[in-house]
Each structure stands twice: as C-alpha cells, then as structure tokens.
C-alpha positions in Angstrom: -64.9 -4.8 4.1 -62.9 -6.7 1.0 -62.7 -10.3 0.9 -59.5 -11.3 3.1 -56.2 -12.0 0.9 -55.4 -15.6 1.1 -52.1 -16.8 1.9 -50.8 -19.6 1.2 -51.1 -23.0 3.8 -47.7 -23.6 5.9 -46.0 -20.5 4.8 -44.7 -18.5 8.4 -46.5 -15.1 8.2 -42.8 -13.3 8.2 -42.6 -14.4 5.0 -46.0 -13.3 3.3 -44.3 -9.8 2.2 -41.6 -10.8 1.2 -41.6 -10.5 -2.6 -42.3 -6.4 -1.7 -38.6 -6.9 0.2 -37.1 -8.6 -2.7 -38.1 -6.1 -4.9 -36.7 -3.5 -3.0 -33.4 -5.4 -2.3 -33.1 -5.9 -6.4 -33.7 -2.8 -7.2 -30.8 -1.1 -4.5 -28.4 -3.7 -6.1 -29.7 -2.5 -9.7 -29.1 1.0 -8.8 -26.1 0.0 -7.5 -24.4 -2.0 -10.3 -25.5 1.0 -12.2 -23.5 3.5 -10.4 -20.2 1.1 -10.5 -20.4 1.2 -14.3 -20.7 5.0 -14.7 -18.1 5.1 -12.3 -16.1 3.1 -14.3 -16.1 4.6 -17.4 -15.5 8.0 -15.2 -12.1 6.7 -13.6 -11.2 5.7 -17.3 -11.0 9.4 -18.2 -9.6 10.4 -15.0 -6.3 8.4 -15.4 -5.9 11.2 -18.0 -6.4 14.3 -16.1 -3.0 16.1 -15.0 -1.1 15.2 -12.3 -1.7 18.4 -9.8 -5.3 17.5 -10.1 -5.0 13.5 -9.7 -2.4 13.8 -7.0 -5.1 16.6 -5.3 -7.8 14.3 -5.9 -5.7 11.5 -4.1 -5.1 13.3 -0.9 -8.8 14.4 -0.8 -10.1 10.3 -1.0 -7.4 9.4 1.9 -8.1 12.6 3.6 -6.5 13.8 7.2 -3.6 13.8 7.7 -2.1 14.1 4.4 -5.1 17.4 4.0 -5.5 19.9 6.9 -3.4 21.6 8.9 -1.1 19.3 10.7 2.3 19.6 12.2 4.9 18.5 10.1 7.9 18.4 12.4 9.4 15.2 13.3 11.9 14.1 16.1 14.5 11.2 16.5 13.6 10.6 20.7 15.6 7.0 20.6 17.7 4.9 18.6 18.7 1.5 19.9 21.0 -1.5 18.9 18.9 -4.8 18.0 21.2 -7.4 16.7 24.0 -8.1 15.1 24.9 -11.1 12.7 27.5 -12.1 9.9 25.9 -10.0 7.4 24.3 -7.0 8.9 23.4 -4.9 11.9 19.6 -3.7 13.1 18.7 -0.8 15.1 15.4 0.8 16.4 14.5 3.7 15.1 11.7 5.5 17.1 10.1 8.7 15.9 7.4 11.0 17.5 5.1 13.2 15.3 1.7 14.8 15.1 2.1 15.5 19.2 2.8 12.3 20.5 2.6 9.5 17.8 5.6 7.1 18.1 6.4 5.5 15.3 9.7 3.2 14.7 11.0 0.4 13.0 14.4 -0.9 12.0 17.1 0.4 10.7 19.3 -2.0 8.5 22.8 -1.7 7.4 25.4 -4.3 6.3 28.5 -4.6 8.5 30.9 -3.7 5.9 29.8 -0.5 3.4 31.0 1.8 0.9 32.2 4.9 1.7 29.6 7.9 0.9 26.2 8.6 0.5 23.8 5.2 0.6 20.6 5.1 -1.2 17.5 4.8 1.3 15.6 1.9 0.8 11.8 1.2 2.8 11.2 -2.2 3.1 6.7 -2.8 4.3 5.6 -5.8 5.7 1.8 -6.8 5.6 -0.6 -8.2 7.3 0.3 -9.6 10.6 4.3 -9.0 9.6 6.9 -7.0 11.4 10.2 -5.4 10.7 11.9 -7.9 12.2 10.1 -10.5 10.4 11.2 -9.1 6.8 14.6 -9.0 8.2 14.4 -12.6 9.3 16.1 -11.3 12.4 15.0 -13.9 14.7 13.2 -16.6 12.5 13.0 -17.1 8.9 11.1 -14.3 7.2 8.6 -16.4 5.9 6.6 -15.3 2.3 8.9 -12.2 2.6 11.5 -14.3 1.1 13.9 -12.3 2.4 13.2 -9.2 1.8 15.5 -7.0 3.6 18.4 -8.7 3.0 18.0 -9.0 -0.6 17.8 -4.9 -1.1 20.4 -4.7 1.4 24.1 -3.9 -0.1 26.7 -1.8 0.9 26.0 0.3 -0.9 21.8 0.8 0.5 20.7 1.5 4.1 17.0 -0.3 4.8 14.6 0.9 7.2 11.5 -1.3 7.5 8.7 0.2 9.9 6.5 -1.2 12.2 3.2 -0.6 10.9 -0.2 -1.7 13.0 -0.8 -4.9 11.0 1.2 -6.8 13.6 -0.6 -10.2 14.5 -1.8 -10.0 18.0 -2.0 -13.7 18.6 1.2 -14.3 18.0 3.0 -10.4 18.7 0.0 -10.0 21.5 -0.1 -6.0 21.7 -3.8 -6.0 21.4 -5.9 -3.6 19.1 -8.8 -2.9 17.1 -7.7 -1.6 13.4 -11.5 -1.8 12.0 -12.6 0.5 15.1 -9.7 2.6 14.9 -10.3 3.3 10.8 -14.2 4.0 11.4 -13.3 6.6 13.8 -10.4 8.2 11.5 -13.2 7.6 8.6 -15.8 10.1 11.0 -13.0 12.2 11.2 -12.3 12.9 7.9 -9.4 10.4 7.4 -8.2 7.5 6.9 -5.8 4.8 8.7 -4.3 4.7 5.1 -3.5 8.3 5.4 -2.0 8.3 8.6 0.3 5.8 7.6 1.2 7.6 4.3 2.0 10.7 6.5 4.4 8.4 9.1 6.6 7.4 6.2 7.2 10.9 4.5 7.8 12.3 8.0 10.3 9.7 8.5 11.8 10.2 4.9 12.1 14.1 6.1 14.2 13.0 8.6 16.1 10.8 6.9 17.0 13.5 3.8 18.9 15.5 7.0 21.2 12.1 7.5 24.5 12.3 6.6 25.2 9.0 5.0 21.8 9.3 2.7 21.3 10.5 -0.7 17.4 11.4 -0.2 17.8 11.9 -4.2 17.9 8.0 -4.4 14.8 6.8 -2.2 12.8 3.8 -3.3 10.4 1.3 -1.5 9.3 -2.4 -1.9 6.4 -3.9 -0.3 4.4 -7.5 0.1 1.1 -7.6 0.6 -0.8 -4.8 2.8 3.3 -3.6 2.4 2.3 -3.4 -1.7 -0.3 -0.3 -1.0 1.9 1.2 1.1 4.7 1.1 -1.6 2.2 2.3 -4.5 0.9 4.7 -2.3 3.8 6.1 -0.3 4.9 6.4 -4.2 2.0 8.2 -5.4 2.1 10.5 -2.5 5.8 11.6 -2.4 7.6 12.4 -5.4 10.8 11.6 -3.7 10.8 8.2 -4.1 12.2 7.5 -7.7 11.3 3.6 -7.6 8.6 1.3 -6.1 8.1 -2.1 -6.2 4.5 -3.4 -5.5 3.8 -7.1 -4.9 0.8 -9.2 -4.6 -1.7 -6.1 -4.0 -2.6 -4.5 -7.5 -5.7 -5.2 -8.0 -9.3 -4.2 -9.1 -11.0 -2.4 -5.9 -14.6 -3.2 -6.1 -14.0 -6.7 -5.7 -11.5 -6.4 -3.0 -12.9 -3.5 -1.4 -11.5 -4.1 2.8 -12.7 -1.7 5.2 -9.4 0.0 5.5 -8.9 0.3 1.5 -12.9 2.2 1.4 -12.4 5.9 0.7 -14.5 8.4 0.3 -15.7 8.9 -3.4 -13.2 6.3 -4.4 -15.2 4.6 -7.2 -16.0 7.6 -8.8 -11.7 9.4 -8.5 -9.3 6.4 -8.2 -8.6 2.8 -7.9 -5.2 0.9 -8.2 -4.7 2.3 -12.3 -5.0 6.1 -11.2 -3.1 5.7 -8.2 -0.5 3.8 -9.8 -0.8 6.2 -12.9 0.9 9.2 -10.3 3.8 7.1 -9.7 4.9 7.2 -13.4 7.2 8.3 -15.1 9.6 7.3 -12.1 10.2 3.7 -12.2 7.2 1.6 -11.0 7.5 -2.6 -10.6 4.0 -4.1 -10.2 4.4 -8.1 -9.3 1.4 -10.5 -9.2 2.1 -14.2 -8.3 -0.3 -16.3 -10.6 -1.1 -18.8 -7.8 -2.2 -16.1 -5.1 -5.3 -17.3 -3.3 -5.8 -13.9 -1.4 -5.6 -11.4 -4.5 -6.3 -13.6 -7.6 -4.1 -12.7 -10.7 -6.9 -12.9 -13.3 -8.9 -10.6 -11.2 -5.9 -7.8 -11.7 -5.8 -8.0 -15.8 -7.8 -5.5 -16.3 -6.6 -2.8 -13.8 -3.0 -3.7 -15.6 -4.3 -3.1 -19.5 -6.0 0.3 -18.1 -2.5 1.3 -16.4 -0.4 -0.1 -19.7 -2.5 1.9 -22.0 -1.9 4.7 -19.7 1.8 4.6 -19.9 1.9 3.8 -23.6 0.2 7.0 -24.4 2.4 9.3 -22.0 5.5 7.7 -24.0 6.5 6.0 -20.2 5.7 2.3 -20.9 9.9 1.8 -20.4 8.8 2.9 -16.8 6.4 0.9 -15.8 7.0 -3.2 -15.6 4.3 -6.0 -14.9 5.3 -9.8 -14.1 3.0 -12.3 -13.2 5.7 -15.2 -11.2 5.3 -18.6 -10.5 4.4 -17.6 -7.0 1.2 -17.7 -4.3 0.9 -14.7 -1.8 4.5 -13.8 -1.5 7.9 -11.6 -2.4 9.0 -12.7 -5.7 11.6 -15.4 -5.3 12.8 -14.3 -8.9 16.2 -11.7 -8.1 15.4 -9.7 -11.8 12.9 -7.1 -10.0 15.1 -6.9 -7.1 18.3 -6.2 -9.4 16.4 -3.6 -11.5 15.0 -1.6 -8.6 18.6 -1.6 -6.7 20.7 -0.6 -10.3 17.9 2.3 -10.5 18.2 3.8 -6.7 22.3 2.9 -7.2 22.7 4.5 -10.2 20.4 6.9 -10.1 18.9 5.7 -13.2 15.4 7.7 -12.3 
C-alpha cells in the first residue's frame, strides 16, 4: 500500500477535497461567462434580422399561448359601475377566454367627452399594484404618479387591467406566481405570454366597440407594467405608441424567474424586443435614481437599440430620457403629452 496522504491538522475532513469542487465550480462559471459573450455578440446581429423572423423568434422564447393552437375568442360576461368622482367614472370590465380564464380590470372615462371615436389607452401597473391603484381611486396612486388620470382626456378611454402582481399582504387573494410560471415554463410557456395573450384578446374586443378607434391604441406602463408595455408592443402591431418606464434594462443582470425564457440569451433581450416595436412610436423612461433597475446598468442596452434605429432611418421614433426620478412614472408631463398628441392625432 502507498504511504497515506497527509492532511493538514484542524482542517474538518468535508473540506479536504475541496480544491477538486472549486475547480469544478470555476470552470462551469468559465464556461458559462463564455457562453454569455458569444451570445452577446449573437443578439448584436440579430437586432438586424427582419422583422417576420424577430417577431417569430419572439413568440417562440415566450412560447404558449401566444404559439399553438389556442382559442382566440373572447366574451364580455360583466361590466360593472365602480365609482364615480369630479373628474371621471370607473367600471369593471371582466372578460373570459382560453375556456374559463377571467380576466378584468377598469375601464376609465372622463365625465364629460368629445363626441366620436376615442383613442384606447392601456394603462399596467407593476409589482404589487392594481387598477385601482393607478387610478388613485381610493388612495393616492402612489409611484404611479397618477397615471391614469394623466392619459385620460376627453378625448381617450383608459382601461388598466388587473394583472396577478397584486400584493397579497395588503390585497390578500393569495397565490404563488414563481410556482405558477415553473409550471407554464414545463408546459412550454410562459406567465409573460399568457399575459401578452389577455391584453390582445381584450384589444380584440375593444376594436368591436363603438366609441373606439382601434387605429389609435397605445399603452404606458411602470415597472413590471414597463415589460408589459414593450412587450404587448412588440407583440401586436396595433398599438402605434408605447411608453416603457423604469424596466429597460440589460437581462443577464436582472434576469427574475418570470423574465427567464427559453434560449433568451442567445434571440433577444430588451434591444431586440424593443427593436419590433419601431418604427411606431416607442418612449423608453429610466429614472437616474432607481434603486431596483439601476440607470447605468441600462446604457448599454439603449446605444445597441439607438444604433439600431439610426440605421433603419427611425431614430425620430424612438425617445430615451433619463428623469430626475427613483422607481416611478415620470413626474415630467413632456412623455405624457407626446404619447397622447401621437394616439390623438394619429401621428403614427
């Protein structure tokens, strides 16, 4: 027998192999650093590629239900009054799709409007918001600064939907989002996706309304509300103006478990997505003291998306500002005025 390998005094024997474990551990994150640059340089060139194959790519990485065979049809089951103040009336919308999903939210109109067609505005909460929250229905609406009732005219109708982001301890209505999207993931999907699919079922009902003009559809979001807006936008032509706030950002370093898709590194992050909203009319807003999605972290997400636009001739489409602002709606009414003259008249 060989002489007996000596280890060293007062070291726990767990630990005597543990430079093989290191190595091992160095070497995955070497391999995997690795991978995110190719990657990299990949989504550089994919920004390029034309926009059937981007926007077939995108529906591939959220997957089901916005790929496969699923029931488009929608039905109105209720609509009910909410509240009425001195400047505008709610009501609850609620919808039922994809055999039994029921999804509302609120519709807003001012109490006194133009007569005709009104441009459809969808105003997204995020995280642990509500539709009645961006309203400031009840209390103040918090670091929605008033969303709703700043894109509200007489001339706009808003409906803001409830998505599941609500905050339980404050809302209750328990559920489990992470388990939900792991089992959606499994499936082929993506909670992102479903989502996605509720709002252009509910803009398909809306384009039958009377008082509408589906050719002037735009939405604004905060937060969790700021993907939905870029990626309702991406998704559905239909919308001729977005506004995106405090979400754009770069992906592997703010990588959530609902935000993880599928070959997503290697297709599209926030550039490539954004890149299918152009050339309609695409505001990106970054407050420069957000302490969830840090502004410097975005820059270079924004240069790849600015070069994009400068050569496709759209850079007049697409507009960046950095505000004097933490995690919240841009107090600042020059976005706001922009996105409301494009949807009013019909600039896009």
């Amino acid at each position: 027998m060989g002489d007996k390998k000596q280890r060293p005094d007062g070291v726990a024997a767990e630990l005597w192999e543990n430079a093989m474990r290191n190595e091992y551990r160095d070497s995955v994150e070497r391999f995997v650093a690795q991978q995110s640059e190719k990657y990299k340089k990949q989504r550089e060139k994919a920004i390029y590629l034309s926009e059937r194959k981007k926007r077939k790519a995108f529906f591939e990485q959220l997957g089901a239900p916005l790929i496969g065979n699923f029931d488009k049809g929608i039905t109105l089951l209720k609509k009910e009054f909410v509240l009425k103040d001195e400047s505008l009336y709610a009501e609850r919308y609620t919808f039922e799709f994809l055999g039994g999903i029921r999804f509302a939210g609120f519709v807003y109109r001012r109490n006194e409007q133009t007569q005709g067609k009104k441009a459809l505005v969808f105003a997204l909460h995020g995280g642990g918001g509500t539709p009645e929250r961006v309203g400031g229905l009840y209390h103040d609406s918090s670091n929605y600064n008033d969303m709703v009732r700043r894109v509200l005219t007489k001339d706009t109708v808003v409906f803001a939907p409830q998505l599941l982001l609500w905050n339980p301890e404050i809302y209750g209505s328990e559920y489990d989002r992470i388990q939900l999207n792991r089992q959606m993931l499994q499936q082929g999907g993506s909670f992102t996706a479903l989502e996605v699919f509720c709002l252009m079922r509910v803009l398909d009902w809306f384009e039958k309304e009377k008082d509408i003009d589906s050719d002037r559809t735009g939405v604004i979001g905060l937060s969790y509300g700021g993907m939905y807006a870029l990626y309702f936008a991406a998704a559905d032509k239909r919308i001729k103006t977005a506004v995106s706030d405090c979400w754009f950002n770069d992906r592997a370093k703010y990588n959530w478990h609902d935000w993880i898709y599928f070959g997503a590194e290697q297709n599209m992050f926030d550039a490539e997505v954004a890149s299918l909203v152009l050339p309609r009319k695409l505001y990106i807003e970054i407050g420069k003291n957000d302490p969830t999605f840090l502004c410097d972290d975005a820059r270079a997400e924004r240069d790849k998306l600015l070069a994009y636009a400068q050569a496709k001739k759209q850079s007049e489409r697409l507009v960046f500002v950095e505000f004097d602002g933490e995690h919240e709606l841009n107090k600042e009414n020059h976005t706001i005025k922009c996105f409301l003259s494009d949807l009013i008249r019909s600039f896009v």
